[in-house]
N, C-alpha and C positions, 0 to 999 in steps of 0.2 A: 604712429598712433593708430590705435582701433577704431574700428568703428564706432564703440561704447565709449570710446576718449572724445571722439570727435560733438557726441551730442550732449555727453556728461561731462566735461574737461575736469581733469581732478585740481582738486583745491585741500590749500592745506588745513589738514587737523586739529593745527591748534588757531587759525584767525580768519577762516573760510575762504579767504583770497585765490585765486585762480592762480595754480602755479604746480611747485615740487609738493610732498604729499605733507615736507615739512620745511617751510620757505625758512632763508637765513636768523630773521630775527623771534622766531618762536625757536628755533633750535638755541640759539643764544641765549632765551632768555628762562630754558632748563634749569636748576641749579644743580650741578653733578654735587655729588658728595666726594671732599675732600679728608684728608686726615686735618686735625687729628680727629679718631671713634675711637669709638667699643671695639677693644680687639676679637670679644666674641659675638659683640653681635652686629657690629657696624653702627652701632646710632654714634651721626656726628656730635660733638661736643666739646667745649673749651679746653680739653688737654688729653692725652692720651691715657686710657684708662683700661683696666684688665679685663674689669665686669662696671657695668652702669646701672642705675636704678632701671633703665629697663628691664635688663637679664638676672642683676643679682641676687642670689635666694631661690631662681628657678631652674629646673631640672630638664634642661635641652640635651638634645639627643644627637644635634648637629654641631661641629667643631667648632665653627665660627659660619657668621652672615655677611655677606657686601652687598649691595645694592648699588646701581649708577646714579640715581637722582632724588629728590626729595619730592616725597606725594602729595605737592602744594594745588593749587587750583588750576595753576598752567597745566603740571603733567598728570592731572586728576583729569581735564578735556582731554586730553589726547587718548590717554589708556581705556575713556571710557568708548571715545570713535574706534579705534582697536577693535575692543571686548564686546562693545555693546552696538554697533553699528555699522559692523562689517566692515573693515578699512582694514581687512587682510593687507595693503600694502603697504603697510608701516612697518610688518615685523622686521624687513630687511633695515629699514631706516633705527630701528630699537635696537636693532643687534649692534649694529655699529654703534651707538650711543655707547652700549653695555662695553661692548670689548674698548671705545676709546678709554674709561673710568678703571674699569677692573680688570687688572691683568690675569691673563690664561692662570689657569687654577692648574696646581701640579696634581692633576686627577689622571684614571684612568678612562674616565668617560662623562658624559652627561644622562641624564634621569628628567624627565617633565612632572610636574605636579600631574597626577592624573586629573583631567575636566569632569565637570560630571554629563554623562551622555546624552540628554536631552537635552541640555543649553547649547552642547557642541554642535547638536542638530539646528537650533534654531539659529546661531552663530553664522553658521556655516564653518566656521576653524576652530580649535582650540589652544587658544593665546599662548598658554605656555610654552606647547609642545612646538608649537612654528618659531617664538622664540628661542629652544634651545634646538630645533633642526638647523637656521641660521648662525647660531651661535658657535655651532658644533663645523660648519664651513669652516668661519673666520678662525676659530682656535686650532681645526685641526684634530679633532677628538671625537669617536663616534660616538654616537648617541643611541640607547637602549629605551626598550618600552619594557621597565623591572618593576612598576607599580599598577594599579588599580586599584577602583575608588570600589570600596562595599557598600548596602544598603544600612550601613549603621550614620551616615549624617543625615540627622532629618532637615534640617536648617540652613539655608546658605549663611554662611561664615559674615558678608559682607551686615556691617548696623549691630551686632552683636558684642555685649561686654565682654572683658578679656577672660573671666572668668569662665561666661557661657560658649565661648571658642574651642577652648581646651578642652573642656564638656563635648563640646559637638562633632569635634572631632577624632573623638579617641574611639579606634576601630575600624575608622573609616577608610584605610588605605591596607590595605596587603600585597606584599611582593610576590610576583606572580615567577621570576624566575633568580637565580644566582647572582649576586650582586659583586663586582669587582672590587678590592682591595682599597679604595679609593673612588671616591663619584661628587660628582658638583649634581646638585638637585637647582633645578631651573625652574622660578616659579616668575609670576607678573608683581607683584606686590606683596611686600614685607607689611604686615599689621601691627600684629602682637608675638609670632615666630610660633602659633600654635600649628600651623598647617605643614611648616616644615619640620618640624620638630616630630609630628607624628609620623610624617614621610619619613626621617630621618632613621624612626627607631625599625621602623618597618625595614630599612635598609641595611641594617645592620645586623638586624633578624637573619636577613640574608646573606652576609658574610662581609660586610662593607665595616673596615675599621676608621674609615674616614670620611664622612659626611660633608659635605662644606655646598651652606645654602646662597644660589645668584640670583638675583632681582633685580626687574626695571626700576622698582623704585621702593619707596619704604616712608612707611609714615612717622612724624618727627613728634611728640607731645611738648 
């Protein structure tokens, strides 16, 4: 243990308790997502279904979504300690979450949601990208930087209706190089599927015939 362990002792994420960064009974009490879902877009639901009232009627750009867990209030504290308060040591603890739920994706690589550059500064990481640097370990699969974020989102995405998402974020991502035949796009949180969805088309712009969107988590209506 560090120096900095020794005066700050890490405590976990989700019940402040002195310990792992994610002691037994807050990991337990996650709720992974199970089938049966939405085979396009992952939202759980009572029976196995093609398209759900989430996706159905809407124009996604990405094959299909999975996420590992549901964005309830448990894993709502955790992602915001993550994202919002520095607890860089959790991606490795998320990754393994994600890879126990959702199996290696038959891609040719991973892609991170691009962050936008001054909250990565205030951050100090950028959540996604360390999420699918981890990810890209456990699966096996390298990991490309094929996106960035443009000066077209004035708005962060997060409190925003699903209508005004879509709106917000159209334009905001361009692929900066050649995209591989196949790519899992690695984001923190599934919302309304606008942010991947625009990543997605931006990906396929660049030569990508299969998209397929991964997430810590995803919110359930």
């Amino acid at each position: 243990m560090g120096l900095l362990g020794l005066v700050l002792p890490r405590r976990c994420a989700g019940c402040d308790v002195p310990g792992p960064v994610l002691c037994e009974r807050c990991l337990a009490a996650l709720v992974r997502i199970a089938p049966p879902f939405c085979e396009r877009c992952g939202c759980p639901g009572a029976w196995p279904v093609r398209r759900c009232v989430e996706c159905r009627g809407r124009r996604l750009a990405f094959t299909r979504a999975r996420a590992a867990l549901i964005y309830d209030a448990r894993s709502r504290q955790i992602v915001s300690a993550w994202k919002e308060r520095g607890r860089r040591d959790l991606a490795h603890v998320l990754a393994d979450l994600v890879a126990e739920v959702i199996a290696r994706p038959a891609v040719d690589g991973l892609v991170a949601v691009p962050g936008d550059r001054e909250r990565g500064r205030e951050r100090g990481h950028v959540p996604a990208a360390r999420l699918a640097e981890a990810l890209g370990v456990r699966w096996q699969l390298p990991v490309a930087s094929l996106l960035a974020r443009t000066e077209a989102m004035s708005r962060r995405q997060a409190g925003l209706p699903r209508a005004e998402r879509r709106a917000n974020v159209r334009g905001a991502f361009t692929a900066v190089d050649q995209a591989p035949a196949r790519i899992a796009l690695v984001d923190d949180v599934y919302t309304t599927g606008a942010t991947g969805s625009a990543c997605a088309t931006e990906l396929r712009r660049a030569g990508a015939g299969h998209v397929e969107v991964i997430c810590l988590a995803r919110t359930v209506r």
